[in-house]
Backbone as a chain_set.jsonl record, in Angstrom:
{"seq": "XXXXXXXXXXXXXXXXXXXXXXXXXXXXXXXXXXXXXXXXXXXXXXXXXXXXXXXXXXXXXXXXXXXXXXXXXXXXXXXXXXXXXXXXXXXXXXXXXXXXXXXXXXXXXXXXXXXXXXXXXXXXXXXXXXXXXXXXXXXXXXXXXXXXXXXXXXXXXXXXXXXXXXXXXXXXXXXXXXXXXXXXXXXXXXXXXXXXXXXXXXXXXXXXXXXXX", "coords": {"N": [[-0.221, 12.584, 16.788], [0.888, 9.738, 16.859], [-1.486, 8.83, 16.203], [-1.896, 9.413, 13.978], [0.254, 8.215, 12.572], [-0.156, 5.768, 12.915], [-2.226, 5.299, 10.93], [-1.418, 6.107, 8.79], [0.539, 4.198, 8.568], [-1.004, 1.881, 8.229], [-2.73, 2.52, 6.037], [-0.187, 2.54, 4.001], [0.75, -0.348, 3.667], [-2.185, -1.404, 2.881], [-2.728, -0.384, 0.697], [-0.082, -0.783, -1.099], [-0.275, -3.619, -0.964], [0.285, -5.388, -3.229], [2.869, -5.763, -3.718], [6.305, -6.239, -1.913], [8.224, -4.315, -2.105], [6.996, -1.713, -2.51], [5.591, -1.668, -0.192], [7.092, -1.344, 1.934], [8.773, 1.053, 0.978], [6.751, 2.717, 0.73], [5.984, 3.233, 3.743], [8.23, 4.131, 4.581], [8.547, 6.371, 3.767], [6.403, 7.903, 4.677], [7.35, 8.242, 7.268], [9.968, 9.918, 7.066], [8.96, 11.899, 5.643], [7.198, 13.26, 7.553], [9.047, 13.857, 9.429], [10.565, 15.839, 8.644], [11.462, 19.367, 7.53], [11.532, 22.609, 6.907], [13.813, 23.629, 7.352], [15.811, 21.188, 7.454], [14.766, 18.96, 5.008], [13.273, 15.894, 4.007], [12.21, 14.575, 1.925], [12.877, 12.569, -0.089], [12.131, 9.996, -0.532], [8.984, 10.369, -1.033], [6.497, 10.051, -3.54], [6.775, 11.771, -6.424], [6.442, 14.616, -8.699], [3.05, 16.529, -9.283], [0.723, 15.877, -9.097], [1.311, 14.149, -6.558], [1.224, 13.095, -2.901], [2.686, 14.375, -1.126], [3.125, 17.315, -0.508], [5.603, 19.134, -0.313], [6.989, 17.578, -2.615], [5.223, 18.41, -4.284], [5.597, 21.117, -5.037], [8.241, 20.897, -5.724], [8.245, 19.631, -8.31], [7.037, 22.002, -9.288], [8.536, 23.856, -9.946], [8.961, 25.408, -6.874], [10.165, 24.999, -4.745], [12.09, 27.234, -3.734], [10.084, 29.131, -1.967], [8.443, 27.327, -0.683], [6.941, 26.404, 2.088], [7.062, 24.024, 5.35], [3.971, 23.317, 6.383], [3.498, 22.398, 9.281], [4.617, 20.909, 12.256], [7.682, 19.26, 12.307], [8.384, 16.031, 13.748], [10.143, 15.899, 16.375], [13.427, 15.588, 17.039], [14.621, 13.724, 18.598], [12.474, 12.965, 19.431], [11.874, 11.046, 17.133], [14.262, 9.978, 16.842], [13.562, 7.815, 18.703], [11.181, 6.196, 17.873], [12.21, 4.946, 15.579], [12.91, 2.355, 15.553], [10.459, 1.04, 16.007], [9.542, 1.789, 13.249], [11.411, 0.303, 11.99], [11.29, -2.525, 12.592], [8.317, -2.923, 11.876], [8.922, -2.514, 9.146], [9.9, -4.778, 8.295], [11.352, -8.025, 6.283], [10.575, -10.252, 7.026], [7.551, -9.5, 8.497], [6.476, -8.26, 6.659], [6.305, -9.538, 3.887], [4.145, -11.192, 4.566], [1.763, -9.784, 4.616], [1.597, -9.54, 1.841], [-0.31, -9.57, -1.241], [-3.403, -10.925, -1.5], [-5.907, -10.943, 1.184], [-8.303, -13.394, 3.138], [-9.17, -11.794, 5.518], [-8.579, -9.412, 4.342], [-10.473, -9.019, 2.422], [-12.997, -9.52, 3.511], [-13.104, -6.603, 4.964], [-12.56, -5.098, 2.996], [-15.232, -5.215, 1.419], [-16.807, -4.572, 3.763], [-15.616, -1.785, 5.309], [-13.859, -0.832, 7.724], [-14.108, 1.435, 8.865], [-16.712, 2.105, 8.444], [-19.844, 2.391, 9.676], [-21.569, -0.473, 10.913], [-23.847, -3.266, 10.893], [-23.869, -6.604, 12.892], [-25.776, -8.176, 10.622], [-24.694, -7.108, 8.46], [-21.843, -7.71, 8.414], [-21.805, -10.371, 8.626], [-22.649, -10.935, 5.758], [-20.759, -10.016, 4.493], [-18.664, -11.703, 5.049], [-19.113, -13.996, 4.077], [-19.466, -13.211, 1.48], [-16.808, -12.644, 1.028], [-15.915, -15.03, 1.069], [-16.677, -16.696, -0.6], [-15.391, -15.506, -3.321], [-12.754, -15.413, -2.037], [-12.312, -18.506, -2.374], [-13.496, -19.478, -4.291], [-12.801, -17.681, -6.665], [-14.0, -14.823, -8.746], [-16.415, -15.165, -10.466], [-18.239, -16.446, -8.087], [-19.505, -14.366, -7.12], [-21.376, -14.364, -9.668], [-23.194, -15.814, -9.108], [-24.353, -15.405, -6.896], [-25.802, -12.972, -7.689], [-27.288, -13.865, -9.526], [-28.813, -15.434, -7.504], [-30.614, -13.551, -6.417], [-32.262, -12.523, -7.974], [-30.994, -10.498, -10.614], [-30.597, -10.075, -13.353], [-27.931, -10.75, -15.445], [-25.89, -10.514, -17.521], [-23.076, -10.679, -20.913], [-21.193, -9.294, -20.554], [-20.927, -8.791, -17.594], [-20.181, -11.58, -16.904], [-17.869, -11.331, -18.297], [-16.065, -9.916, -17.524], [-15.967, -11.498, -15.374], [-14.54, -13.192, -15.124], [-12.149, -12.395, -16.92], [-10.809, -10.777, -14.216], [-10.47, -13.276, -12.297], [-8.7, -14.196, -13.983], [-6.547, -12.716, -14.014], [-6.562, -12.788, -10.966], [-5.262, -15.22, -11.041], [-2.843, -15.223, -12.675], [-1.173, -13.993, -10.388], [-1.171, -14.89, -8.625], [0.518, -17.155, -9.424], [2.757, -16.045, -10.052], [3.815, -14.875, -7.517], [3.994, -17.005, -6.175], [6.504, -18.294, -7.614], [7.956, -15.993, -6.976], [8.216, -16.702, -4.392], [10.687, -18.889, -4.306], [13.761, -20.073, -3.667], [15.511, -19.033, -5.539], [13.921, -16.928, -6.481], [13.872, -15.307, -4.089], [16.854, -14.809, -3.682], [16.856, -13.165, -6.099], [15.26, -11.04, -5.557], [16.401, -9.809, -3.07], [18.692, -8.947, -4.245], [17.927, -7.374, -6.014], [17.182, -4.971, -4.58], [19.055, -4.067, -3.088], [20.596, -3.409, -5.509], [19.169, -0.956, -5.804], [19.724, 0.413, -3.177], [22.12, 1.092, -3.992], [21.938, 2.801, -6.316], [20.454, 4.424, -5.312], [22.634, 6.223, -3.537], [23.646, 7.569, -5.336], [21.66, 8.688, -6.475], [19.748, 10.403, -6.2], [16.092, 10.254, -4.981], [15.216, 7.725, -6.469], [14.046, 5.769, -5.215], [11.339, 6.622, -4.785], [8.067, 5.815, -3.657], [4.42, 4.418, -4.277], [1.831, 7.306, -4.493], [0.14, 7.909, -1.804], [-3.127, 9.119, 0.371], [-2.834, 12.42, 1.569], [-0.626, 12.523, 4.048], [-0.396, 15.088, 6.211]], "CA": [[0.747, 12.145, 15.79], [0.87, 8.35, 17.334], [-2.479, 8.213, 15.388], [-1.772, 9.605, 11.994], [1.533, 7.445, 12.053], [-0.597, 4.046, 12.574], [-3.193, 5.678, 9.844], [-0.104, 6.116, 7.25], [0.903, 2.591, 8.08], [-2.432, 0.935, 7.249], [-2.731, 2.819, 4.077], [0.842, 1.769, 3.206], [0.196, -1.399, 3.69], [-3.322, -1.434, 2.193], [-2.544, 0.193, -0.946], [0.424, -1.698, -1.827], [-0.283, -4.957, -1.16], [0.817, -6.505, -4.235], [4.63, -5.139, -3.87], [6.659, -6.121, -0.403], [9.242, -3.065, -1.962], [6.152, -0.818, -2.765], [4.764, -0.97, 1.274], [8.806, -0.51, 2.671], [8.874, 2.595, 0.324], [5.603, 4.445, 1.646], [6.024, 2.927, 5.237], [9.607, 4.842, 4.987], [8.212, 7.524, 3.213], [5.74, 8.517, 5.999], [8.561, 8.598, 8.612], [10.521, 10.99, 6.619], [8.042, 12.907, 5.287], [6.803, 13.67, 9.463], [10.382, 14.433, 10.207], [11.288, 16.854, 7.403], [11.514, 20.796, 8.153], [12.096, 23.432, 5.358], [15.802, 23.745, 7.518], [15.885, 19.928, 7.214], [13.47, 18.083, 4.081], [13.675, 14.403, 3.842], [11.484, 13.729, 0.816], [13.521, 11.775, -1.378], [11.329, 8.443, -0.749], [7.855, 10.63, -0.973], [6.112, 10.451, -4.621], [7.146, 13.11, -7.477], [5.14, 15.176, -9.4], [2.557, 17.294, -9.244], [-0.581, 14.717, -8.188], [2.24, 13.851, -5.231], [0.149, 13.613, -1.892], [3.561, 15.075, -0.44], [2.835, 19.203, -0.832], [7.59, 19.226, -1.175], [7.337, 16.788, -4.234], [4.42, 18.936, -5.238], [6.31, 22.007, -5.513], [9.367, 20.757, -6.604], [7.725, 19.845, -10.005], [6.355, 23.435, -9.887], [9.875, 24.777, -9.791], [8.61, 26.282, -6.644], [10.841, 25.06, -3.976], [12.374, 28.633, -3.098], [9.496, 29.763, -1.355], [7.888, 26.723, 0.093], [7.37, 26.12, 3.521], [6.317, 23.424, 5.682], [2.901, 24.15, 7.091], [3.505, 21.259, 10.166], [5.67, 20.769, 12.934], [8.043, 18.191, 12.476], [8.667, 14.93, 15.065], [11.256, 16.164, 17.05], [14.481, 15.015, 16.337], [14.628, 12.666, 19.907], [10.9, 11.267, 19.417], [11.86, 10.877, 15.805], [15.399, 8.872, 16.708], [13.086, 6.849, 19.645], [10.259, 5.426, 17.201], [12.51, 4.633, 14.367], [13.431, 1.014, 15.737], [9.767, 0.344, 15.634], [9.576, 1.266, 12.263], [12.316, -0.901, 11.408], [10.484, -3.598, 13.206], [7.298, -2.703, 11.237], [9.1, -2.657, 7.664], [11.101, -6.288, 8.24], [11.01, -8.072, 5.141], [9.271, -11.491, 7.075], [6.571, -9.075, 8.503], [5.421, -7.302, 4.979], [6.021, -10.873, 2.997], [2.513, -11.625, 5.228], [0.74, -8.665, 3.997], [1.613, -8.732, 0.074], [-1.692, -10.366, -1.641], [-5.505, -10.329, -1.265], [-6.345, -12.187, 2.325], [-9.549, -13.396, 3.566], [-9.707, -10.188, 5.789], [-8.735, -8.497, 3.809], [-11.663, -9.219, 1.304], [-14.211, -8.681, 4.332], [-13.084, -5.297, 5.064], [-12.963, -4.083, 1.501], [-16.481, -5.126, 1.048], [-17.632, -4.024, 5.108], [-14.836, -0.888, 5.921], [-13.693, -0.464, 9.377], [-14.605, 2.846, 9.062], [-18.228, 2.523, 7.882], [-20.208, 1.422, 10.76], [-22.106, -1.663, 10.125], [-24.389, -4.528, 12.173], [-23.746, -8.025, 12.428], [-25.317, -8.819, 9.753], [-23.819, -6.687, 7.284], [-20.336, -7.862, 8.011], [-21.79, -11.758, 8.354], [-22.85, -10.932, 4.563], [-19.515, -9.354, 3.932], [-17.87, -12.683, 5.145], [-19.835, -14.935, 2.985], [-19.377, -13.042, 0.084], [-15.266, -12.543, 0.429], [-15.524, -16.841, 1.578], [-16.831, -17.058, -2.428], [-14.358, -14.662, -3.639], [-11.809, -15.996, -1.923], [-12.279, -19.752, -2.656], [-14.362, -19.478, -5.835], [-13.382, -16.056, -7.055], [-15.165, -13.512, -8.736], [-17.501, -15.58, -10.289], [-19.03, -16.69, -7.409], [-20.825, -12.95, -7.663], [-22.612, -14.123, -10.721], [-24.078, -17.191, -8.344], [-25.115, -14.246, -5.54], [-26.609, -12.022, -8.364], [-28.511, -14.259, -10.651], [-29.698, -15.716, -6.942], [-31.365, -12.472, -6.002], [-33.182, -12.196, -9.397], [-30.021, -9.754, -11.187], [-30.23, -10.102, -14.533], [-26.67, -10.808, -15.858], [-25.365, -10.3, -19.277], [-22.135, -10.757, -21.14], [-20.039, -8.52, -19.504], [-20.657, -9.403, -16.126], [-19.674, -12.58, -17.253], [-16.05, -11.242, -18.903], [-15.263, -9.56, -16.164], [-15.554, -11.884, -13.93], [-13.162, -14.26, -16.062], [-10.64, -11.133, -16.583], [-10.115, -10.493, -12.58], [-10.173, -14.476, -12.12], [-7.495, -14.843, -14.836], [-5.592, -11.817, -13.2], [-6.353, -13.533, -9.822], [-4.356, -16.761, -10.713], [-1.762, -14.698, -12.713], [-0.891, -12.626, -9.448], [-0.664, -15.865, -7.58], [1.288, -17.715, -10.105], [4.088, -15.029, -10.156], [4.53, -14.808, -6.226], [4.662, -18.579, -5.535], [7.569, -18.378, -8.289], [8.674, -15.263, -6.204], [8.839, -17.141, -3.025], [11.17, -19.975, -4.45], [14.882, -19.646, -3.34], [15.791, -17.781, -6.591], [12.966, -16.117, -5.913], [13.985, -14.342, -2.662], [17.649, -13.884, -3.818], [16.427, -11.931, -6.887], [14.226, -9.4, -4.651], [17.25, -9.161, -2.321], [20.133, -8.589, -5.539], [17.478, -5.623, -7.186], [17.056, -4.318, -3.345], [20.557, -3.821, -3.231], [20.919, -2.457, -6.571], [17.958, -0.032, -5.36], [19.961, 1.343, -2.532], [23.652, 1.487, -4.258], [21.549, 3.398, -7.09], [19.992, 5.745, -4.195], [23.296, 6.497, -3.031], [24.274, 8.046, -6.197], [20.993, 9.274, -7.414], [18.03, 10.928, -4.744], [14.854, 9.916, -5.566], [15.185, 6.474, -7.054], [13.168, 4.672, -4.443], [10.065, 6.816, -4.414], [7.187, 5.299, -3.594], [3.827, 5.452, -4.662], [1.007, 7.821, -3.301], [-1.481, 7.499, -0.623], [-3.494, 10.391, 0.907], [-1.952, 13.245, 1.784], [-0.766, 12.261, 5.174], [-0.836, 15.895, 6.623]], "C": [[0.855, 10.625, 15.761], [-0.442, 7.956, 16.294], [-2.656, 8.793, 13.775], [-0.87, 8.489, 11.489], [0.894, 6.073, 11.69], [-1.838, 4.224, 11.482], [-2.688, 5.561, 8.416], [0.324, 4.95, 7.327], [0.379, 1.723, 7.747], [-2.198, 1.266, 6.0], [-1.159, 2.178, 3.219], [0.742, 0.758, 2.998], [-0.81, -2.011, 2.365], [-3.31, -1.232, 0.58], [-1.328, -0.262, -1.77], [0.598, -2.9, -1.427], [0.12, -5.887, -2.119], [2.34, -6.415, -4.379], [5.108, -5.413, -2.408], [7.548, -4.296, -0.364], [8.163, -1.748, -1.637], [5.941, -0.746, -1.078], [6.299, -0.626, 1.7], [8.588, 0.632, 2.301], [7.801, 2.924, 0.794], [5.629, 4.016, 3.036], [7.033, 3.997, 5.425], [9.014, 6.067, 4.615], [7.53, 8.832, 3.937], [6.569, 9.012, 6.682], [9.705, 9.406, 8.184], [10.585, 12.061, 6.334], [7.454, 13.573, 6.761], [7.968, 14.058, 9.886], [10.652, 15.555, 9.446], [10.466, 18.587, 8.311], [12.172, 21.609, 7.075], [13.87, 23.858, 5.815], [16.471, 22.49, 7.031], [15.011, 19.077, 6.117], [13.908, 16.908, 3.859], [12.398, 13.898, 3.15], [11.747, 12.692, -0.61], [12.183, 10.378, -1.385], [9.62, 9.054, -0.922], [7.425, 10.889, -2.667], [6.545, 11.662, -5.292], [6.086, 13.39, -8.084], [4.051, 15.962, -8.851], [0.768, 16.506, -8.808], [0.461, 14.284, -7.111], [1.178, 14.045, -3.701], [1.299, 14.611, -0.876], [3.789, 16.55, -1.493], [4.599, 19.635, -1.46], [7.492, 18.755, -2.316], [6.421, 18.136, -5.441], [5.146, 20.159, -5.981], [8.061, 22.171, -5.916], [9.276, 20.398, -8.283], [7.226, 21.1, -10.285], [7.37, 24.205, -10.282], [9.573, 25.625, -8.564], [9.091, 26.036, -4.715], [11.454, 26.325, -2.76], [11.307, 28.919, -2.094], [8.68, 28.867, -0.633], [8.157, 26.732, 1.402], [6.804, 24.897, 4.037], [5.346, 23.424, 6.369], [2.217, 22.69, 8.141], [4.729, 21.269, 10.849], [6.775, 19.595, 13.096], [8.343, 16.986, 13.468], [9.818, 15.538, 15.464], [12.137, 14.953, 17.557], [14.774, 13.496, 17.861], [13.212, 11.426, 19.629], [11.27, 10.357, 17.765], [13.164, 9.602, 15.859], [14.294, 7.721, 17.769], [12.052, 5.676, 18.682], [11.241, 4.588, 16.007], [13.027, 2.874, 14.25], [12.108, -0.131, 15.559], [9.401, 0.413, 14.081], [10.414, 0.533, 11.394], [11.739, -2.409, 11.307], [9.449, -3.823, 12.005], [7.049, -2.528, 9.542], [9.984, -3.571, 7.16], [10.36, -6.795, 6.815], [10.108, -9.449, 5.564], [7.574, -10.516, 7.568], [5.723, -8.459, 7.021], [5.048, -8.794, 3.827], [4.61, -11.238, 3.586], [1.777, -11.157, 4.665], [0.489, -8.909, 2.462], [0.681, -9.933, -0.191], [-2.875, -10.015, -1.088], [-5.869, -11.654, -0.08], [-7.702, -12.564, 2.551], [-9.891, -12.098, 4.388], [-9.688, -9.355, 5.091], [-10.094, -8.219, 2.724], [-13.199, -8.731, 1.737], [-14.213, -7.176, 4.403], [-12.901, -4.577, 3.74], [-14.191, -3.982, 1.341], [-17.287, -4.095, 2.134], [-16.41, -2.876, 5.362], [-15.065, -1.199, 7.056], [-14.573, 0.513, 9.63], [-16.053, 3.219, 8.654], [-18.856, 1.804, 9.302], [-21.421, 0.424, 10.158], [-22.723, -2.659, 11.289], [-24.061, -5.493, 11.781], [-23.962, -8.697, 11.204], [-24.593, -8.166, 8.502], [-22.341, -7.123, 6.858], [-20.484, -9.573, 8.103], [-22.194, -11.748, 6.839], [-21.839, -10.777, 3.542], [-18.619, -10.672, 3.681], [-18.41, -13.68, 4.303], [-19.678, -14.327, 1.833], [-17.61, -13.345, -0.426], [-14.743, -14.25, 0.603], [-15.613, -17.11, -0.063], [-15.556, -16.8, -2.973], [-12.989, -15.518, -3.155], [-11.236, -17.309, -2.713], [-12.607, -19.839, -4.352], [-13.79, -18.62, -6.947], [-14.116, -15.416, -7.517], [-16.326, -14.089, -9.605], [-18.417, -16.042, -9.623], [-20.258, -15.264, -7.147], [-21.816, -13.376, -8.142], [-23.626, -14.921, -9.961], [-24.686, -16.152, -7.631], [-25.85, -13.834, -6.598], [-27.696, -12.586, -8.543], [-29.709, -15.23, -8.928], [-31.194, -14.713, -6.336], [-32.243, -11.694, -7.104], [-32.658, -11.001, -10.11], [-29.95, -10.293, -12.19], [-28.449, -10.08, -15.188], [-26.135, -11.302, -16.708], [-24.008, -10.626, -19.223], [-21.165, -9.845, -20.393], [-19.904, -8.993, -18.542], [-19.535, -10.842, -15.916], [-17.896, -12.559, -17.577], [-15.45, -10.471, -18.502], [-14.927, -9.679, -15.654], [-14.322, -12.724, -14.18], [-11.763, -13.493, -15.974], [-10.019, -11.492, -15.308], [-9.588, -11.988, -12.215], [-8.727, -14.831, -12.767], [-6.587, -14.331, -14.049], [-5.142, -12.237, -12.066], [-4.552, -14.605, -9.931], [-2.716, -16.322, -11.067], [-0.641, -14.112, -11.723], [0.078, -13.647, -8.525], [0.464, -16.647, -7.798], [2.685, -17.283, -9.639], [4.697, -14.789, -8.59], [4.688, -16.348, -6.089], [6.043, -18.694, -6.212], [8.799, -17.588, -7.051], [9.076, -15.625, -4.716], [9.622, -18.16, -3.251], [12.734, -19.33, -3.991], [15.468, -18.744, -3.997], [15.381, -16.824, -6.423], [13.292, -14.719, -5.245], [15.647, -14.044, -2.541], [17.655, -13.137, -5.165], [16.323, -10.789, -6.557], [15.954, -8.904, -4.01], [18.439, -8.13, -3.228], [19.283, -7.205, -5.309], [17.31, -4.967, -5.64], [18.407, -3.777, -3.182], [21.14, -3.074, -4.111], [20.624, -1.057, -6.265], [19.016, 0.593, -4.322], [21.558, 1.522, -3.449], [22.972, 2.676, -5.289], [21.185, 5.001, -6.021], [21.272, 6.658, -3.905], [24.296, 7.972, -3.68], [23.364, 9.364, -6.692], [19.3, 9.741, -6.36], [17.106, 11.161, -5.7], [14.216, 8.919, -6.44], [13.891, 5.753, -6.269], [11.496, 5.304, -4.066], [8.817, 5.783, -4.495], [5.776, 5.482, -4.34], [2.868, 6.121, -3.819], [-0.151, 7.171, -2.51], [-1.475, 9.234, -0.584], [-2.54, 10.889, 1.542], [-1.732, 12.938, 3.501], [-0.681, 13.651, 6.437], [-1.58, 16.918, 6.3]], "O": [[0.921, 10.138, 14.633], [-0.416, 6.903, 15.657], [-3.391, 8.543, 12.819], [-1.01, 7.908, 10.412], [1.138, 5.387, 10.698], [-2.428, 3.184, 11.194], [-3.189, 5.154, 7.367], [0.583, 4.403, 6.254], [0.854, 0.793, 7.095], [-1.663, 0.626, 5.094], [-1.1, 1.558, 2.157], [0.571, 0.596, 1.79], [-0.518, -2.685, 1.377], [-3.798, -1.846, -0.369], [-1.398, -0.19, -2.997], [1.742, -3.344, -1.527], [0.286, -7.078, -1.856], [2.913, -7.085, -5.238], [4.408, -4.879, -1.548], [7.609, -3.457, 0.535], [8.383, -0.929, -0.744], [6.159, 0.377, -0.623], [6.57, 0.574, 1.756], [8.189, 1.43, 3.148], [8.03, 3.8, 1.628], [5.004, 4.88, 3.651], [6.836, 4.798, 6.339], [9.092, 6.911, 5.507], [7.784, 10.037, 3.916], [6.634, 10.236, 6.792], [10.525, 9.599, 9.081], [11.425, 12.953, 6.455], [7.379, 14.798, 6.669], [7.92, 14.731, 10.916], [11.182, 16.392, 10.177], [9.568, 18.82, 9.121], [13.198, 21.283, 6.477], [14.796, 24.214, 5.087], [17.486, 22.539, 6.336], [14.385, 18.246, 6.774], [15.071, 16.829, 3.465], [11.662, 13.028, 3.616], [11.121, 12.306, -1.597], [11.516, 10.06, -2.369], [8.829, 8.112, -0.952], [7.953, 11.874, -3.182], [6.673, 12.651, -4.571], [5.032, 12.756, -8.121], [4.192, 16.075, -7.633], [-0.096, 17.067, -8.135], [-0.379, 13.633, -6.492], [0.492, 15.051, -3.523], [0.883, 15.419, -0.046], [4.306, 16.765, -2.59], [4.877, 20.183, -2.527], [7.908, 19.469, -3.229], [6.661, 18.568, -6.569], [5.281, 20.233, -7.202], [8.777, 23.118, -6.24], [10.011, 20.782, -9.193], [6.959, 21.379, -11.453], [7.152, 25.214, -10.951], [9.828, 26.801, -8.825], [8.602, 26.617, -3.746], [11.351, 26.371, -1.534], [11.867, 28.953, -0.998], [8.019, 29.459, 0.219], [9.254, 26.979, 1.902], [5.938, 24.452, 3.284], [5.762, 23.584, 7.516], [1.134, 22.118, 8.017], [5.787, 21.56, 10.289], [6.688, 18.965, 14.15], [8.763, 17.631, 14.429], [10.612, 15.672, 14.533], [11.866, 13.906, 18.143], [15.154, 12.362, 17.566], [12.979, 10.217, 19.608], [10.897, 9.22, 17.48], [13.137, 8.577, 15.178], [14.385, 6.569, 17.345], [12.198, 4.461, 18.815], [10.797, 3.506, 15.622], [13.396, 2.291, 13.231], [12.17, -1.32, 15.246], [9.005, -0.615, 13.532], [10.138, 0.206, 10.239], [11.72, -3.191, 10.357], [9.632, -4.751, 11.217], [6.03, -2.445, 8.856], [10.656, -3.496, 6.131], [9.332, -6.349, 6.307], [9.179, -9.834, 4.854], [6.536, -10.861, 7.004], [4.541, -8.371, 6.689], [4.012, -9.039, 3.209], [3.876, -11.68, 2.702], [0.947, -11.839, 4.064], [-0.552, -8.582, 1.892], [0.763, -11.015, 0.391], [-3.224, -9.057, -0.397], [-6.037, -12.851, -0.313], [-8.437, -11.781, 1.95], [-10.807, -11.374, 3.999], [-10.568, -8.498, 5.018], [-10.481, -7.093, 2.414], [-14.092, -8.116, 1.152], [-15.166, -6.524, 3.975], [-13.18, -3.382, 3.641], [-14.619, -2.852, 1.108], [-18.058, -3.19, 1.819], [-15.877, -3.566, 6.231], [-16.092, -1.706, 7.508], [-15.545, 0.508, 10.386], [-16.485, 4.367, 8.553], [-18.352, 0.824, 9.849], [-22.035, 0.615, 9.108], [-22.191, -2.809, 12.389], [-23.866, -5.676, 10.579], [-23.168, -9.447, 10.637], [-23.981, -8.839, 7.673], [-21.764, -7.054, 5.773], [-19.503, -10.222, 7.74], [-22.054, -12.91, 6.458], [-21.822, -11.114, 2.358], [-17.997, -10.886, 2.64], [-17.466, -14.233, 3.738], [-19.781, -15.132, 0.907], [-17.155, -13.864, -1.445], [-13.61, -14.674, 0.373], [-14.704, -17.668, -0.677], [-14.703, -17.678, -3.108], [-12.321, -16.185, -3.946], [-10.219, -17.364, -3.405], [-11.922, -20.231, -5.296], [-14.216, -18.774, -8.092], [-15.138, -15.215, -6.861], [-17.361, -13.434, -9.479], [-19.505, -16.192, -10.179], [-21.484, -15.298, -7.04], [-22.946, -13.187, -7.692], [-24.826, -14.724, -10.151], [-25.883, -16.079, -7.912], [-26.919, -14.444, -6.556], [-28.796, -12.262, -8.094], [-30.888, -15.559, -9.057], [-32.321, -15.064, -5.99], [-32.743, -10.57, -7.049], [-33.556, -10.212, -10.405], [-29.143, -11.223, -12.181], [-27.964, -8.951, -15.256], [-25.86, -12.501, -16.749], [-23.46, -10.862, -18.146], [-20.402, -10.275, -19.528], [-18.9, -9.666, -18.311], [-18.577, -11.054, -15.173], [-17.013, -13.359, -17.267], [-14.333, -10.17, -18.925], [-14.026, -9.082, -15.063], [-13.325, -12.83, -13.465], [-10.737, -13.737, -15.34], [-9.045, -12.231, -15.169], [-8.415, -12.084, -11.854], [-7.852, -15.528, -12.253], [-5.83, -15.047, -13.393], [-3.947, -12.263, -11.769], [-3.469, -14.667, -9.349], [-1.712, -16.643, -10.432], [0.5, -13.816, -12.076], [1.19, -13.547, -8.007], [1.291, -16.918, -6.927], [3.517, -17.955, -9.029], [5.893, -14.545, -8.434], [5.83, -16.738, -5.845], [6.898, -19.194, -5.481], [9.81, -18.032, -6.507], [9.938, -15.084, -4.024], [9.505, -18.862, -2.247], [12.847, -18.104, -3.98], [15.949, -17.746, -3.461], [16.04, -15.805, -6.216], [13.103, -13.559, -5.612], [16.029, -13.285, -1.649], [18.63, -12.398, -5.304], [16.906, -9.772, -6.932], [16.566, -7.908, -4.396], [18.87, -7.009, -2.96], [19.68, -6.222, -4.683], [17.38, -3.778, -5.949], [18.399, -2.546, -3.219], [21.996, -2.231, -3.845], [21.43, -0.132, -6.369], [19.276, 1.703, -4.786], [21.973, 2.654, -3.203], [23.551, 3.742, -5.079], [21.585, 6.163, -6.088], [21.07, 7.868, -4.007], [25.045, 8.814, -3.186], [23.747, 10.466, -7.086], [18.195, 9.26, -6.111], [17.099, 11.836, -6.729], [13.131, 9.027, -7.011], [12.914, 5.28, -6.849], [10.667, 4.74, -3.352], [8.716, 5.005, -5.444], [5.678, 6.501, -5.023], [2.815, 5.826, -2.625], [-0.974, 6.265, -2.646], [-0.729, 10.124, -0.994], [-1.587, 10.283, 2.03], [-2.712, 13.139, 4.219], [-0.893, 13.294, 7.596], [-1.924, 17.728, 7.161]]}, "num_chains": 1, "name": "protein.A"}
């Protein structure tokens, strides 16, 4: 369980990187969703709908609640109060402000996975490409392609412009978001976000990742 939990906190992470609220919500989501018990269910923060990677959300859009069960043992209610200080720890708002954006590692390991195995040089190729990317962005591609004798047409070309534009857009909008206003904005609608919860279950869902059991 220790290694699904730090599996569900990468992917949270990973997959919303562009949102600090978006990784809180599936970081929390996990640790609710692992505690829940068809005597006890704590899926309010786990995706809705029927694509939901959480199997409860799934069959609550089915209308089909009544007869579900949970087919997993939940964290028991002691290990479940003992961990919960590290995920507090692990969903602070200076630790996730680090994460949100596209890093230089992060750029290697999209191109090289952890999980793919790989030799030196594949991931010294990986790092030279996400050093372009990074610095350059995504036109530095067309420089790799057309060096390796890749023919490269219009598109390639207004693609790479698109993501670039998108790039700067992305960046634009958080440097704004880190200005003092900035960071009591996030806090106000965070606030709103739970007085709204309080009233209304299922406001703060998140969105999905893989099904984490």
């Amino acid at each position: 369980m220790i290694d699904k939990l730090t599996v569900y906190y990468d992917l949270a992470i990973r997959r919303n990187c562009d949102s600090l609220q978006k990784m809180y919500n599936a970081i929390w989501a996990t640790y609710y969703h692992c505690c829940s018990s068809d005597e006890e269910p704590q899926h309010d923060k786990c995706p809705e709908g029927t694509e939901s990677w959480c199997d409860w959300q799934k069959a609550a859009a089915a209308n089909q609640l009544s007869t579900f069960e949970h087919d997993y043992e939940p964290l028991p209610k002691d290990v479940a109060e003992a961990i919960r200080p590290i995920f507090t720890d692990l969903s602070s708002e200076n630790l996730l402000e680090g994460c949100v954006g596209e890093s230089y590692n992060q750029l290697i390991w999209k191109i090289s996975p952890k999980i793919v195995p790989a030799g030196s040089k594949t991931v010294e190729t990986a790092a030279y490409i996400a050093a372009g990317i990074f610095n350059e962005g995504m036109a530095s591609l067309l420089y790799y392609m057309n060096a390796i004798g890749i023919t490269i047409g219009p598109n390639a070309h207004s693609y790479a412009e698109k993501e670039d534009e998108k790039r700067v857009s992305i960046s634009d909008l958080r440097a704004r978001e880190s200005t003092r206003d900035g960071r009591m904005a996030r806090r106000q609608y965070q606030l709103e976000l739970l007085q709204v919860a309080e009233s209304a279950e299922g406001v703060l869902y998140g969105p999905g990742i893989d099904n984490p059991i």
